[in-house]
PDB file of N, CA, C and O in Angstrom:
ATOM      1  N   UNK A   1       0.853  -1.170   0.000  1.00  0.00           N
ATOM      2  CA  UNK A   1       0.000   0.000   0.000  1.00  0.00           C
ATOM      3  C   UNK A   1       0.895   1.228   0.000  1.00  0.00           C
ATOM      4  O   UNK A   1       1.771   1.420   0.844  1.00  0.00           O
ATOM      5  N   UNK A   2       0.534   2.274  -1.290  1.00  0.00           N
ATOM      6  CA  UNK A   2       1.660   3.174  -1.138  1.00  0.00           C
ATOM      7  C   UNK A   2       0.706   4.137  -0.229  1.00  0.00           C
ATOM      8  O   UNK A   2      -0.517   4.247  -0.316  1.00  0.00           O
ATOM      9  N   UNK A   3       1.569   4.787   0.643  1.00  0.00           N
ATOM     10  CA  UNK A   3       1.431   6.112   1.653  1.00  0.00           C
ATOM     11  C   UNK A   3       1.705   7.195   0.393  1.00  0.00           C
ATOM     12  O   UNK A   3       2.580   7.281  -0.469  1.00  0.00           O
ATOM     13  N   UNK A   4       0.193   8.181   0.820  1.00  0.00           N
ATOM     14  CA  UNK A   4       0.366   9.307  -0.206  1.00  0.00           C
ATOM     15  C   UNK A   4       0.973  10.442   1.034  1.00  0.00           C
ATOM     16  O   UNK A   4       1.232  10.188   2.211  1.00  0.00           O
ATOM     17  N   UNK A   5       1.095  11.851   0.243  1.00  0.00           N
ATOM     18  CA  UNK A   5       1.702  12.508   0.967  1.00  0.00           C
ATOM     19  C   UNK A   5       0.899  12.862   1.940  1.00  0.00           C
ATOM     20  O   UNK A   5       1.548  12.988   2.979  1.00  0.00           O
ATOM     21  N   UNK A   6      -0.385  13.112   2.099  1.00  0.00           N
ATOM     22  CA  UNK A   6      -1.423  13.668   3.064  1.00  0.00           C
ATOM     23  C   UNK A   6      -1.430  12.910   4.069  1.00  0.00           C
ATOM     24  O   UNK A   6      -1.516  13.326   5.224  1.00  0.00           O
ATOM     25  N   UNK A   7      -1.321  11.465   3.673  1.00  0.00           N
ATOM     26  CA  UNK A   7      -1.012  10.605   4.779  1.00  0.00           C
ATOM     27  C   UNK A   7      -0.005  10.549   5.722  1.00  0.00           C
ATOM     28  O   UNK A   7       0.037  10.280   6.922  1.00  0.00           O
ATOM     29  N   UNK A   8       1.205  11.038   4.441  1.00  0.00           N
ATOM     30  CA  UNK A   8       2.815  11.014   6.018  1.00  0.00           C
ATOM     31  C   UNK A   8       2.396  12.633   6.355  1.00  0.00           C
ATOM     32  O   UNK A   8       3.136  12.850   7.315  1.00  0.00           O
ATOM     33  N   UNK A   9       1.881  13.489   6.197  1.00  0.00           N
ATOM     34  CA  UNK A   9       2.173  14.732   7.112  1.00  0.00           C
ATOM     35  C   UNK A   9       1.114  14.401   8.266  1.00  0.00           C
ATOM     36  O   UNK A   9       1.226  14.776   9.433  1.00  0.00           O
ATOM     37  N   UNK A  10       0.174  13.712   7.797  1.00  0.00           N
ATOM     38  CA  UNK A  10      -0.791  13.723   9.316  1.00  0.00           C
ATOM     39  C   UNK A  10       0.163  12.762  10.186  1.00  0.00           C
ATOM     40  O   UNK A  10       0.555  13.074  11.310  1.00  0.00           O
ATOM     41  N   UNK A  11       0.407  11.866   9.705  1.00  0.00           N
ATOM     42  CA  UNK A  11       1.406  10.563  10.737  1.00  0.00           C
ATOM     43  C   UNK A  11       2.518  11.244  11.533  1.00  0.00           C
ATOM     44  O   UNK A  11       2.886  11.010  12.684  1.00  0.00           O
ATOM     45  N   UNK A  12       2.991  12.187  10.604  1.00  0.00           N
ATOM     46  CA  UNK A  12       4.231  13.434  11.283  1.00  0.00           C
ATOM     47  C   UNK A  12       3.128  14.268  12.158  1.00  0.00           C
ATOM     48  O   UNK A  12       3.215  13.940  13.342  1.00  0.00           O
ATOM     49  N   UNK A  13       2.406  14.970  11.990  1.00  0.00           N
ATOM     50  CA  UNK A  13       2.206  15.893  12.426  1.00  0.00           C
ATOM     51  C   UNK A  13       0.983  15.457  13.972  1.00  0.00           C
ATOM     52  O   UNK A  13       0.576  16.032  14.981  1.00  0.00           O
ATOM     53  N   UNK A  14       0.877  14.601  13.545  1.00  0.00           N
ATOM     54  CA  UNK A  14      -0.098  13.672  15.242  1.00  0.00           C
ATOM     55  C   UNK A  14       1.132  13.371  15.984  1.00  0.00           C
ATOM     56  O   UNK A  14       2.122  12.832  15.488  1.00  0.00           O
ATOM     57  N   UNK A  15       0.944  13.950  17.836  1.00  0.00           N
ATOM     58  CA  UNK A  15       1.778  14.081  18.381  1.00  0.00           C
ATOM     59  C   UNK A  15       2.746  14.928  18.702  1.00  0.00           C
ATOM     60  O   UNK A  15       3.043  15.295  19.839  1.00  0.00           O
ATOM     61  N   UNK A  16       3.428  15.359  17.306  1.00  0.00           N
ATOM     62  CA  UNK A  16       4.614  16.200  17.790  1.00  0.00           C
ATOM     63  C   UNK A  16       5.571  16.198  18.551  1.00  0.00           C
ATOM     64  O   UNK A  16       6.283  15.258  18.905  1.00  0.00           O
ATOM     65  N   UNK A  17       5.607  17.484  18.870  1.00  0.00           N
ATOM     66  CA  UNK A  17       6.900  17.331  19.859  1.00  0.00           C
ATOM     67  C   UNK A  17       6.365  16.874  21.204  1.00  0.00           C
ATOM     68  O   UNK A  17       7.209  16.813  22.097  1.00  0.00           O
ATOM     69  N   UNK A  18       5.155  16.552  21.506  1.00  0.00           N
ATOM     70  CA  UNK A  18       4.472  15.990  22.801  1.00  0.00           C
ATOM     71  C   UNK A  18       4.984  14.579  22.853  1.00  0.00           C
ATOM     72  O   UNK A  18       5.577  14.143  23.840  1.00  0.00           O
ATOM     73  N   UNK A  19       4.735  13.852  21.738  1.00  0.00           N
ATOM     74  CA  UNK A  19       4.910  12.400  21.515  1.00  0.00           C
ATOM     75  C   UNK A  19       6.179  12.287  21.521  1.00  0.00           C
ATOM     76  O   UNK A  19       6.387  11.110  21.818  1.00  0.00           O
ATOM     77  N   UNK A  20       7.514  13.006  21.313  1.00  0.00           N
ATOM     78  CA  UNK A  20       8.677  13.080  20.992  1.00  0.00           C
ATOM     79  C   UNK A  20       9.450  12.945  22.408  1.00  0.00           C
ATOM     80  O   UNK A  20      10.477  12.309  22.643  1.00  0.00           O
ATOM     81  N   UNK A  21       8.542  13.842  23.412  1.00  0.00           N
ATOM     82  CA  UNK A  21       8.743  13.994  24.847  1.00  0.00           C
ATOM     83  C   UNK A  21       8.718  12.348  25.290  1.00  0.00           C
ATOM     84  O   UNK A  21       9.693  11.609  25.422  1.00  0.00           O
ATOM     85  N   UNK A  22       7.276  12.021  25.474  1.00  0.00           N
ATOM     86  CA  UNK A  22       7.067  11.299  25.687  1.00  0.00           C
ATOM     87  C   UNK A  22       7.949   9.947  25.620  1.00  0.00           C
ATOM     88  O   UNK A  22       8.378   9.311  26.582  1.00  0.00           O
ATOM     89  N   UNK A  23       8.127   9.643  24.144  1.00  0.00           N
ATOM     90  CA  UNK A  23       9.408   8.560  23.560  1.00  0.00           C
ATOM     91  C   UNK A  23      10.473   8.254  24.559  1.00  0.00           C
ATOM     92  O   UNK A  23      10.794   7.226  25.155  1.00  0.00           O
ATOM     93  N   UNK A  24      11.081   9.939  24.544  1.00  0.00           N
ATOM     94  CA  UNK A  24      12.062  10.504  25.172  1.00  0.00           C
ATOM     95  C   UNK A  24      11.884   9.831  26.938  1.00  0.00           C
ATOM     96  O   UNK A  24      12.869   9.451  27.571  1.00  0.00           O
ATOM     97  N   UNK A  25      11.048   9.810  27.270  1.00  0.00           N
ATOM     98  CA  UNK A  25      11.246   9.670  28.805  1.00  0.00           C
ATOM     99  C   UNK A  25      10.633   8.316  29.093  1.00  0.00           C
ATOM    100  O   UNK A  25      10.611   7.888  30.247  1.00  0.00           O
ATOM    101  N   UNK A  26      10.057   7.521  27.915  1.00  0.00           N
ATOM    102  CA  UNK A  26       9.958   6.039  28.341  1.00  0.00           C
ATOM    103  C   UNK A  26      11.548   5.513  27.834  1.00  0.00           C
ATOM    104  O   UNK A  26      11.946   4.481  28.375  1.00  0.00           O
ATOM    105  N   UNK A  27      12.364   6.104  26.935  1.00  0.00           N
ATOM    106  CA  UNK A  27      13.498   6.008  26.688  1.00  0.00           C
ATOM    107  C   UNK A  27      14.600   5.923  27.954  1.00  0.00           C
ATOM    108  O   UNK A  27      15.418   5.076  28.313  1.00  0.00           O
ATOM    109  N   UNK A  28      14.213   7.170  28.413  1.00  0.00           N
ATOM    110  CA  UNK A  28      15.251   7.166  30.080  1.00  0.00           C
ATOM    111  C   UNK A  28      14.867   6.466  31.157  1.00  0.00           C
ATOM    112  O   UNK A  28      15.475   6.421  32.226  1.00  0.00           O
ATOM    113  N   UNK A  29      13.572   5.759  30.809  1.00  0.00           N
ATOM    114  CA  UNK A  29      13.328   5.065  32.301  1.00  0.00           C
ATOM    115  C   UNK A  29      13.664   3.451  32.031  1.00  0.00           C
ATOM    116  O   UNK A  29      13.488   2.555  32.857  1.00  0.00           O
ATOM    117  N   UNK A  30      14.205   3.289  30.639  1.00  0.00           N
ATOM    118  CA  UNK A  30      14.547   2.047  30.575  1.00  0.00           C
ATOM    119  C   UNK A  30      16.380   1.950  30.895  1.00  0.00           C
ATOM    120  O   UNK A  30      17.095   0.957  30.758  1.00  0.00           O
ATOM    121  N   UNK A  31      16.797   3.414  31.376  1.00  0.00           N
ATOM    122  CA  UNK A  31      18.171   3.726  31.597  1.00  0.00           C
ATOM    123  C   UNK A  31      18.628   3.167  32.873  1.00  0.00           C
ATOM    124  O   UNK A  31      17.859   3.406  33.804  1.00  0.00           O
ATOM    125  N   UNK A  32      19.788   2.412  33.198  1.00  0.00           N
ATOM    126  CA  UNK A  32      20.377   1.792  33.916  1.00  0.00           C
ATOM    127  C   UNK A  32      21.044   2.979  34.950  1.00  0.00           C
ATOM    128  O   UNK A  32      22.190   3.003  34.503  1.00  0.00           O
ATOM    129  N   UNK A  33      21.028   3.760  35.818  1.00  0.00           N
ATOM    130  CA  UNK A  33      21.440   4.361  36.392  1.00  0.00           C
ATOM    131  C   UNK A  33      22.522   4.357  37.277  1.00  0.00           C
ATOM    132  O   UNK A  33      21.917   3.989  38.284  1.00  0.00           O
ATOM    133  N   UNK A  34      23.739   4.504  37.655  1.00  0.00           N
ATOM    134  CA  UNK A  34      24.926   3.769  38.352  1.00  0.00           C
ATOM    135  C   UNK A  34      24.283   4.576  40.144  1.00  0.00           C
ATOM    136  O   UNK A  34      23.607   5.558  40.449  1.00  0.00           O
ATOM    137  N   UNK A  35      24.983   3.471  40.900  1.00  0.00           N
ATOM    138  CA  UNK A  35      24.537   4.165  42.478  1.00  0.00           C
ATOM    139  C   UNK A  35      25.519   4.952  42.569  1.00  0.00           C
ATOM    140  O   UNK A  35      26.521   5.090  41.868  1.00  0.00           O
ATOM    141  N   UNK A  36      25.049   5.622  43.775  1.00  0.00           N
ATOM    142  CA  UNK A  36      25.905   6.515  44.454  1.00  0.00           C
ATOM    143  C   UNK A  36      27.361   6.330  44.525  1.00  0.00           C
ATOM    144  O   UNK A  36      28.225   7.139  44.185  1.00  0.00           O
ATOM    145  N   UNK A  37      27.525   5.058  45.054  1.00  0.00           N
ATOM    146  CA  UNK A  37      28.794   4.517  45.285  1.00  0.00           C
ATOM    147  C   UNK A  37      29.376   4.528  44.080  1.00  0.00           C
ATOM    148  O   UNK A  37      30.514   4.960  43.900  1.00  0.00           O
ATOM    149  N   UNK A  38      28.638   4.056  43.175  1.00  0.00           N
ATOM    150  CA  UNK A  38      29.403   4.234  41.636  1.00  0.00           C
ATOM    151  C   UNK A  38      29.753   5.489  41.268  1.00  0.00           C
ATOM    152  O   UNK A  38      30.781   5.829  40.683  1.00  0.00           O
ATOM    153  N   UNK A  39      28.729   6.256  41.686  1.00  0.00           N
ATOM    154  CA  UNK A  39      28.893   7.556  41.139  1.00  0.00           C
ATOM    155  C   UNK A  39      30.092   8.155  41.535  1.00  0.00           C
ATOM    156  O   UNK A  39      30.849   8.786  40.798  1.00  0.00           O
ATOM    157  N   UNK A  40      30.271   7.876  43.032  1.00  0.00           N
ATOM    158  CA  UNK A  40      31.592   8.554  43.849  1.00  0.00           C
ATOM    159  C   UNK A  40      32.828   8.167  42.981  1.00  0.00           C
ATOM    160  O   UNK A  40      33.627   8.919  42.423  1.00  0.00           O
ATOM    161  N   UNK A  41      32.777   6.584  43.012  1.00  0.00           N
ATOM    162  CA  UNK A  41      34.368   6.026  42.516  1.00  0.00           C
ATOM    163  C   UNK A  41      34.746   6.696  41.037  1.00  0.00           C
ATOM    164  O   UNK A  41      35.813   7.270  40.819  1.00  0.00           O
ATOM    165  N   UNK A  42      33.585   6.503  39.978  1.00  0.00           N
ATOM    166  CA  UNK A  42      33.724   6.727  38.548  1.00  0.00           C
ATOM    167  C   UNK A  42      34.169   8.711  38.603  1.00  0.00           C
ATOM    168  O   UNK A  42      34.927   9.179  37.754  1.00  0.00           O
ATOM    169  N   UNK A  43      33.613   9.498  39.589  1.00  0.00           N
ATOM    170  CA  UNK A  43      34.267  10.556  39.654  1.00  0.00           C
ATOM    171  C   UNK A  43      35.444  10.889  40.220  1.00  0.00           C
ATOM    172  O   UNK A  43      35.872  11.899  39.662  1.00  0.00           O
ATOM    173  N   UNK A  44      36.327  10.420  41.263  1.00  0.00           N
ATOM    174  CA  UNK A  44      37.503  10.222  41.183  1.00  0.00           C
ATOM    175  C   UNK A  44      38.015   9.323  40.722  1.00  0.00           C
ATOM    176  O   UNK A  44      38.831   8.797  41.478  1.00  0.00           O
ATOM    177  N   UNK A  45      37.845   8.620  39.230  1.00  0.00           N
ATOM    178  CA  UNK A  45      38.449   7.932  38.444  1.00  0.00           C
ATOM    179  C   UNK A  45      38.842   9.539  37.510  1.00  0.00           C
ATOM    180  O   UNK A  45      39.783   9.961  36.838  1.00  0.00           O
ATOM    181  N   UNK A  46      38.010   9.850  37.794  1.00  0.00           N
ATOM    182  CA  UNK A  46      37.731  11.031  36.227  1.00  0.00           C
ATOM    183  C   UNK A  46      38.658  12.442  36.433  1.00  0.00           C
ATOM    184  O   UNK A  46      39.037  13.184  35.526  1.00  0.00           O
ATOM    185  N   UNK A  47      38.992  12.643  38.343  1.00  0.00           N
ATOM    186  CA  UNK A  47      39.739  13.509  38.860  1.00  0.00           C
ATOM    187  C   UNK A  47      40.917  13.569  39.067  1.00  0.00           C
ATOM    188  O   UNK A  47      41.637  14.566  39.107  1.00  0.00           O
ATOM    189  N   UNK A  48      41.323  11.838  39.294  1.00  0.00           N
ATOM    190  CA  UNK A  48      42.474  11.392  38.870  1.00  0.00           C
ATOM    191  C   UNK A  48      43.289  11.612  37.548  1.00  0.00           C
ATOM    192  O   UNK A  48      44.272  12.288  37.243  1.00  0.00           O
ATOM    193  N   UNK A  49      42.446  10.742  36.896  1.00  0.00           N
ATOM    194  CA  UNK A  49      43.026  11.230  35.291  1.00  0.00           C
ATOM    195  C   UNK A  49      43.432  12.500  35.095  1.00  0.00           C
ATOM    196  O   UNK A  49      44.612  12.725  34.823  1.00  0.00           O
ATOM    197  N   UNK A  50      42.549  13.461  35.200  1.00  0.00           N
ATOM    198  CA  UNK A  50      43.209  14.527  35.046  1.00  0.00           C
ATOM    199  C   UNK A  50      43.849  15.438  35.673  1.00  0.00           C
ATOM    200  O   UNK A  50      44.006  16.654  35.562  1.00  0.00           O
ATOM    201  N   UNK A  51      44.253  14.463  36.481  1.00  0.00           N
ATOM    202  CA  UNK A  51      45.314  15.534  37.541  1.00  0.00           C
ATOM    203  C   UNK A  51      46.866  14.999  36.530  1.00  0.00           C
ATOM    204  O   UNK A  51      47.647  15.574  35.772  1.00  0.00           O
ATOM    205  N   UNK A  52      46.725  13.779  36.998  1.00  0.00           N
ATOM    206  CA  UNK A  52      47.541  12.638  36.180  1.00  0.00           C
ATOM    207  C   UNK A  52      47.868  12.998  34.454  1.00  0.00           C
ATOM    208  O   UNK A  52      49.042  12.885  34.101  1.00  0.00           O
ATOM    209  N   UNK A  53      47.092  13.318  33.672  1.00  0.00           N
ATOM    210  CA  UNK A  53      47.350  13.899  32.249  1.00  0.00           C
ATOM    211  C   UNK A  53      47.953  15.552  32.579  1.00  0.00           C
ATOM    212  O   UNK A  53      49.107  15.761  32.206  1.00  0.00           O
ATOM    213  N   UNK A  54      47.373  16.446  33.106  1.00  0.00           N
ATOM    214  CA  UNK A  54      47.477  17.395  33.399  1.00  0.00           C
ATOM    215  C   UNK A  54      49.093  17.594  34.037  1.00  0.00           C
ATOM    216  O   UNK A  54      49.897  18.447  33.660  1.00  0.00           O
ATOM    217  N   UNK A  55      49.241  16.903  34.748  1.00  0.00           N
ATOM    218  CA  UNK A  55      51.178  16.608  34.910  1.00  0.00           C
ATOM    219  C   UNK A  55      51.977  16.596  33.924  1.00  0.00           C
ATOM    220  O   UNK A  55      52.884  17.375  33.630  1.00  0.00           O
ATOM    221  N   UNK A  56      51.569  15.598  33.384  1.00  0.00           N
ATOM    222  CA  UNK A  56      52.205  14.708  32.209  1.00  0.00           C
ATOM    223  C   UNK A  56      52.169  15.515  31.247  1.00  0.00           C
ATOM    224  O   UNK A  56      53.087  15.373  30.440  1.00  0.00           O
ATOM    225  N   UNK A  57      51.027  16.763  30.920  1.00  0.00           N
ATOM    226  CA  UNK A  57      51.214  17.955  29.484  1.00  0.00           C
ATOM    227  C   UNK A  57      52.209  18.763  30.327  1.00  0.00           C
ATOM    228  O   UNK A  57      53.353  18.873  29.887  1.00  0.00           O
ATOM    229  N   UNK A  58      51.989  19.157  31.126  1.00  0.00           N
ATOM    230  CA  UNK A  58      52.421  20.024  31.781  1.00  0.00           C
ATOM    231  C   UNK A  58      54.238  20.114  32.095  1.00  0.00           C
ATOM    232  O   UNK A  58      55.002  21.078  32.046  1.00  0.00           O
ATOM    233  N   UNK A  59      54.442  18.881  32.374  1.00  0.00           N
ATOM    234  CA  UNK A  59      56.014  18.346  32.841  1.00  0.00           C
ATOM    235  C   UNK A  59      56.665  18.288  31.442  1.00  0.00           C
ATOM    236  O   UNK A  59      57.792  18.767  31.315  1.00  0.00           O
ATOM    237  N   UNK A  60      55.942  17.653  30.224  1.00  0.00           N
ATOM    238  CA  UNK A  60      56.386  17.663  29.097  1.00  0.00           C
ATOM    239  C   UNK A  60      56.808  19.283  28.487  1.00  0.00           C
ATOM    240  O   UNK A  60      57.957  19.531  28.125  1.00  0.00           O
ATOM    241  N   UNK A  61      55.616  20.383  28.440  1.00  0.00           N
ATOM    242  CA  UNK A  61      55.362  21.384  27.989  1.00  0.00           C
ATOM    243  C   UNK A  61      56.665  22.329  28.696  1.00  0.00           C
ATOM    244  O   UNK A  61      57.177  23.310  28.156  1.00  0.00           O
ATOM    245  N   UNK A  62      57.055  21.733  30.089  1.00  0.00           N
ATOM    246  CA  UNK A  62      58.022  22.676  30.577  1.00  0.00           C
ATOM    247  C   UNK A  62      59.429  22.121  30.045  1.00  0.00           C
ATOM    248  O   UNK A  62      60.309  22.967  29.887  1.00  0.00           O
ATOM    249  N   UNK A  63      59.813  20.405  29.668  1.00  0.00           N
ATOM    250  CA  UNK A  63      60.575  19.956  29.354  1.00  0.00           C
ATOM    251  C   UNK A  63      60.810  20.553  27.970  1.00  0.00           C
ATOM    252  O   UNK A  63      61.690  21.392  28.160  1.00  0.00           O
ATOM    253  N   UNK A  64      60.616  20.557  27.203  1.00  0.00           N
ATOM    254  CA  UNK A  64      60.392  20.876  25.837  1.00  0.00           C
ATOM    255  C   UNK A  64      60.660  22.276  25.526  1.00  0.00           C
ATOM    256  O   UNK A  64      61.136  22.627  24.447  1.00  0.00           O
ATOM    257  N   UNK A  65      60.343  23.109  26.509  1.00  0.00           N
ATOM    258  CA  UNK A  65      60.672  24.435  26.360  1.00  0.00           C
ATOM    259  C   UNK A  65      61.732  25.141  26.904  1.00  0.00           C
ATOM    260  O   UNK A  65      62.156  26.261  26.624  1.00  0.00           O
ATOM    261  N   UNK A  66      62.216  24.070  27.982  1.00  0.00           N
ATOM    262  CA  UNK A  66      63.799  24.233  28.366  1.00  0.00           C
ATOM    263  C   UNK A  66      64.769  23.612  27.430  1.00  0.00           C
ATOM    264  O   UNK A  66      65.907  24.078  27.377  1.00  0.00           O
ATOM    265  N   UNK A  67      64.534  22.918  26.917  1.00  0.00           N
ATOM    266  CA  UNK A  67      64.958  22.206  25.429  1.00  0.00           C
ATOM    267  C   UNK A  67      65.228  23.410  24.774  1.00  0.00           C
ATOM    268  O   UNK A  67      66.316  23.920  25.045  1.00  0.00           O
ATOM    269  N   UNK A  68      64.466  24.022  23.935  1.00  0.00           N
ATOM    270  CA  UNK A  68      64.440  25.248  23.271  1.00  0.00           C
ATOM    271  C   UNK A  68      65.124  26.122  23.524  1.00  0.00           C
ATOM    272  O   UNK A  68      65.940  26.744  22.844  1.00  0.00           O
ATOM    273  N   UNK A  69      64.752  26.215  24.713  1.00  0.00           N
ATOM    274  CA  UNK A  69      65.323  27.608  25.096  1.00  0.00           C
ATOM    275  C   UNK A  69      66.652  27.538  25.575  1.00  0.00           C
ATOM    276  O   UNK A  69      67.164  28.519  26.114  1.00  0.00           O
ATOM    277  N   UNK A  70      67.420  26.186  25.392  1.00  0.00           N
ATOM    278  CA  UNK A  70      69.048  26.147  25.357  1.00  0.00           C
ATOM    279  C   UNK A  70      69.515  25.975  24.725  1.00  0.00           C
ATOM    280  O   UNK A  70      70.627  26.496  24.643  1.00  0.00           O
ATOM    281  N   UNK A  71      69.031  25.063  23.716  1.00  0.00           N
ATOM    282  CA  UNK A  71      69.615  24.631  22.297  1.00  0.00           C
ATOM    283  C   UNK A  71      69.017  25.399  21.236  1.00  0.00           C
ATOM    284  O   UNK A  71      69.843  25.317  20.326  1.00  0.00           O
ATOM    285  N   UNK A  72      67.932  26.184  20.786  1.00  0.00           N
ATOM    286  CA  UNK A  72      67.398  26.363  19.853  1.00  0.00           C
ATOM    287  C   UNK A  72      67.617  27.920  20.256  1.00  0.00           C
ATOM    288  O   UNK A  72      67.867  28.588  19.252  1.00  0.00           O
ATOM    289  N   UNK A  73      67.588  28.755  21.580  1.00  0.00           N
ATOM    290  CA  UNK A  73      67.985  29.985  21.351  1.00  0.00           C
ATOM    291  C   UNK A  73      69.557  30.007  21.832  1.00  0.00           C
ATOM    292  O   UNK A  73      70.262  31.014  21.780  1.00  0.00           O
ATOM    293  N   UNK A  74      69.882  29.022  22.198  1.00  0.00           N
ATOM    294  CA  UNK A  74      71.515  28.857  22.462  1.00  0.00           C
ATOM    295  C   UNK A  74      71.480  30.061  24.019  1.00  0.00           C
ATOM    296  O   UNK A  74      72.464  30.784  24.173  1.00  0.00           O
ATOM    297  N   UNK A  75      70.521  30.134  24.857  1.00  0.00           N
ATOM    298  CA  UNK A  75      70.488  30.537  26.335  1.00  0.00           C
ATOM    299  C   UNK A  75      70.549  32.393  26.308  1.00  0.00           C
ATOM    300  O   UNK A  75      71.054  33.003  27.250  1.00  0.00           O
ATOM    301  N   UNK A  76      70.004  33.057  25.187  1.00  0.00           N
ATOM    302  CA  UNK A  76      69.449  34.360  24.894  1.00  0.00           C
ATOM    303  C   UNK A  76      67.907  34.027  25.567  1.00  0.00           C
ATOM    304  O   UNK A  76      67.210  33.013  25.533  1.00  0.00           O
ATOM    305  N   UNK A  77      67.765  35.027  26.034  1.00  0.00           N
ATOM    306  CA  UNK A  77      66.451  35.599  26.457  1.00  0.00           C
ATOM    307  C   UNK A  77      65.822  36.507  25.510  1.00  0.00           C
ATOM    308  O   UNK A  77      66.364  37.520  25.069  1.00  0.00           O
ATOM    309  N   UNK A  78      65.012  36.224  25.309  1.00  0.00           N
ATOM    310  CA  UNK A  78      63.185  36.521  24.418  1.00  0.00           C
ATOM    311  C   UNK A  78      62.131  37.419  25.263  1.00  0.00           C
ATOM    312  O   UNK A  78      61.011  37.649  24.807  1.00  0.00           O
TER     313      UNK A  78
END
C-alpha cells in the first residue's frame, strides 16, 4: 500500500513534539542508572586522570621548552 503525501504529514504531524517527549522519557526510564557509590568512585576515576594527564602535558610542555630555550635559542632571552 503506497502512503500518499497527506497521509505522512498527518502521521508526522499527530503528536509532535508531545509524543517526541514522551518517547524521550519512556526512553530514560529504561536507563540503567549507576549508584551513588558508583557515582563517587567513577568521579575520582575522572579527577584522577586529570590531575595525572594534566602533569604529564604540563612536565612535558616545561621539558620541551627548556629544550628550546638552550639549544634552539643557544640561552638568549626573548
Amino acid at each position: 500500500m503506497a502512503v500518499t503525501a497527506k497521509k505522512r504529514t498527518e502521521a508526522q504531524s499527530e503528536g509532535g513534539a508531545g509524543r517526541f517527549l514522551r518517547e524521550v522519557f519512556d526512553e530514560l526510564r529504561k536507563v540503567v542508572w549507576p549508584t551513588w557509590g558508583e557515582l563517587y568512585r567513577y568521579t575520582l576515576v575522572v579527577i584522577f586522570t586529570v590531575i595525572v594527564l594534566g602533569i604529564f602535558i604540563g612536565g612535558t610542555d616545561y621539558l620541551l621548552g627548556e629544550i628550546a630555550r638552550r639549544f634552539v635559542y643557544n640561552g638568549t632571552a626573548h
